[in-house]
N, C-alpha and C positions, 0 to 999 in steps of 0.2 A: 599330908605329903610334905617332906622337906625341899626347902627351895636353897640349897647351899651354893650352887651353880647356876651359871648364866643356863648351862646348856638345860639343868632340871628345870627353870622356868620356860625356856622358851620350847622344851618338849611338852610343858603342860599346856601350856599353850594353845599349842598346836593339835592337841589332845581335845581342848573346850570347842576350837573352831570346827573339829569335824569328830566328834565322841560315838559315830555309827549308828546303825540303826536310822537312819535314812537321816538324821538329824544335823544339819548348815547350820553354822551362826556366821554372819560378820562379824567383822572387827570392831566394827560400830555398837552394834551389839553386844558383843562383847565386852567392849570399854563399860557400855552402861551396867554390868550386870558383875564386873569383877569382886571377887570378896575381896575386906581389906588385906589379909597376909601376903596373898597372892599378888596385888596391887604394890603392896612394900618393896616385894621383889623385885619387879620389875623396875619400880623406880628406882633401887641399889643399883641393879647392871646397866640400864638404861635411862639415868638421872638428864639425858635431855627431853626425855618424853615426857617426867615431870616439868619441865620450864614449858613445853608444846601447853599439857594440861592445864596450869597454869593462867598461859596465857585466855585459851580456849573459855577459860571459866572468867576471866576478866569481862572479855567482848559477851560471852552468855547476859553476864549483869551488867555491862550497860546497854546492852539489846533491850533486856526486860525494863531497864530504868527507861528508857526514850521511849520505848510503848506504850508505857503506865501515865510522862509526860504526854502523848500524845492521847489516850483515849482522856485522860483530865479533861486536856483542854477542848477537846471536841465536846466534853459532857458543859462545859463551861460554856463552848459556843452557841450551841442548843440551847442552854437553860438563858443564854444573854447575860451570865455572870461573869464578871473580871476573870482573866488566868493568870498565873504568874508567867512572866515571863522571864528565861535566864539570860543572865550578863553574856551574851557570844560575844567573843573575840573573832573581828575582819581575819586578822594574819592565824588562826591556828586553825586549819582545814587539814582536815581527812579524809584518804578515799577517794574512789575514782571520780566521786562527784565535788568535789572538794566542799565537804560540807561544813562548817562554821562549828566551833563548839567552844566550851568554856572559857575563861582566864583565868590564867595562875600567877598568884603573885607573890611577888619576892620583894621585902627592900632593899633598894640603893643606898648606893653610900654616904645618902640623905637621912635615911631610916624611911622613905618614901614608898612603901605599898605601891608597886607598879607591877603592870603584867609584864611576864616576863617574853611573850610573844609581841606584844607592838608598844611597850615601854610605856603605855596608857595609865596614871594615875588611878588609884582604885577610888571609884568613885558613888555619887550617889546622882539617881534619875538621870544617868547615864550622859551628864557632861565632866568633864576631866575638873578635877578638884587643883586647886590654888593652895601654894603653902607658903609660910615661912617658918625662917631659923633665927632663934631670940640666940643672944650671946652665950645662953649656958649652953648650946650644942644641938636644942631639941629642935626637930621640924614639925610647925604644927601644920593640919592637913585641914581642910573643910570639910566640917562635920555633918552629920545627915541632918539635924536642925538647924533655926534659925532661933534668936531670940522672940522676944512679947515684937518687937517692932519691925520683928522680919527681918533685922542685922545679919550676915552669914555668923558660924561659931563655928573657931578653928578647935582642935583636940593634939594633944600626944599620945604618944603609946605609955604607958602606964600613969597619966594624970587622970585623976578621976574629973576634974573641972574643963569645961571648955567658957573660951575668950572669944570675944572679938577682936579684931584685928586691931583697934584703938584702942582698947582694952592691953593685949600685949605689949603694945607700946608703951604705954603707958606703966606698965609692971616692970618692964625691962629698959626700958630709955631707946631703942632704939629694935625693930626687926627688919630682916633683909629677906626681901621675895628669892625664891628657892628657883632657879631657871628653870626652863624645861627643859626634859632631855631629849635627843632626838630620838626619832622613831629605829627600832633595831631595823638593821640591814640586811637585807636578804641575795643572796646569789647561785646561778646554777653552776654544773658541775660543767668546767667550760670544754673538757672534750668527749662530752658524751654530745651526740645529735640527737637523742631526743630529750628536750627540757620542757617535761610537765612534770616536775616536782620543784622546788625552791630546798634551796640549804642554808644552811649558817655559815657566815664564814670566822675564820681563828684567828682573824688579824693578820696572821704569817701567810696569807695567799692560800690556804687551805678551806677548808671545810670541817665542824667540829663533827660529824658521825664518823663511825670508824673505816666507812670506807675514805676518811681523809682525801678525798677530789682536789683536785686543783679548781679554786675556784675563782669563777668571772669577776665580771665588774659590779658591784651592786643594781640591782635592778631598781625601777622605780618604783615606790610604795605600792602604787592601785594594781602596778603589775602583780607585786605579790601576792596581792589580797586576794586573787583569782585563782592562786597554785596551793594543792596540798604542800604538806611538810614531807622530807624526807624524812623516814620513821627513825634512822639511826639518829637523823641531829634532833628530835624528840626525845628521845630515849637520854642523851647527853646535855640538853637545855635543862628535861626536867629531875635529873639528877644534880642541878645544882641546888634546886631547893629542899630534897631532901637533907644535902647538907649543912644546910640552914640549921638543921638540927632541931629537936621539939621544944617548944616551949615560942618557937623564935616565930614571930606574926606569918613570917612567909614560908614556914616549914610545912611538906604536903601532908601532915598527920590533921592540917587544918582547912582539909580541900575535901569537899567530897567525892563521889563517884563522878558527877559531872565537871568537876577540875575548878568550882567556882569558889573562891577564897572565901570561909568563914567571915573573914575581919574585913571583906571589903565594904 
């Protein structure tokens, strides 16, 4: 059958959901069971049902990924073997229960590997790493080893060697400890009356998701850490790091399903 029209597909359609002879399908059913052509079509006349799909297929695989985490670690708890445990970030909560999930990290204008949700250094055995900036420009970060004597050892981004902090001094005549930055700021949408979500705000009294809210006064850290995110200032946070562009430590080609940076 040709599908040249909206109206040809959604007559066939409507044809599969009730084809006679006593025979029902849902839509549900349906969706599972579509051939591809017919499938094509629909997403030519109806290209936001593709973005629906899409999405639907996103949340499918990380449902299956956090299952798979969860029966591991139950098999691990039982047998009394170590499990991994992933990096959760306090500030990126989802869901009505606001549930904790990955970090994603991007650098600063340091070249500093930090999430981009609570500006936490990427770190190792989960205390915030220490840097500095030698005079050619580099920031070195603390490396997941130590030396023979237990020394910390800093790293850059494309040096194969890692130093000690006396060590770099010593190579450069002088390094300057890199500050820390403060934790991002969170606010709600100050005329709406109910605030159980947090936003970002734009700087300009706004909010970055596209319903652009006017937004409050920053709230306090621990308060945030208690609120999901709004899904739009999601969606606009973590399109900065796509822009980061590939190759770059913080671009999301280097994140996986559960949003925990590769290079941290």
């Amino acid at each position: 059958m040709k599908f040249d029209t909206e109206k040809d597909v959604r007559d066939f359609l409507r044809l599969c959901l009730d084809p006679g002879r006593g025979i029902k399908r849902t839509p549900a059913k349906l969706a599972g069971i579509m051939p591809g052509p017919l499938e094509e079509a629909l997403m030519r006349f109806a290209p936001h049902l593709g973005a629906l799909q899409a999405e639907a297929d996103r949340q499918e695989a990380e449902a299956r990924k956090a299952r798979r985490a969860y029966t591991e670690a139950l098999a691990a708890w039982i047998t009394g073997e170590p499990a991994d445990v992933p990096d959760l970030c306090p500030q990126n909560r989802r869901g009505d229960k606001a549930v904790s999930e990955g970090r994603f990290h991007k650098p600063d204008d340091d070249g500093v590997l930090r999430c981009v949700f609570c500006s936490t250094p990427a770190h190792w055995g989960g205390e915030p790493a220490d840097a500095y900036r030698t005079p050619d420009g580099r920031v070195w970060t603390l490396a997941a080893e130590a030396n023979e004597h237990g020394v910390p050892l800093y790293e850059a981004p494309f040096v194969g060697t890692r130093y000690t902090a006396l060590a770099l001094e010593t190579l450069h005549g002088e390094i300057t400890p890199v500050g820390g930055v403060p934790a991002r700021p969170y606010v709600f949408n100050s005329r709406s009356v109910n605030w159980t979500a947090k936003h970002i705000p734009d700087g300009k009294g706004r909010t970055i998701c596209p319903g652009n809210f006017q937004a409050s006064k920053p709230m306090p850290e621990e308060e945030a850490a208690r609120l999901t995110l709004c899904g739009g200032c999601r969606k606009a946070l973590l399109a900065s790091i796509e822009d980061a562009g590939p190759g770059c430590p913080g671009a999301a080609i280097d994140h996986d399903e559960t949003g925990i940076c590769a290079h941290a």
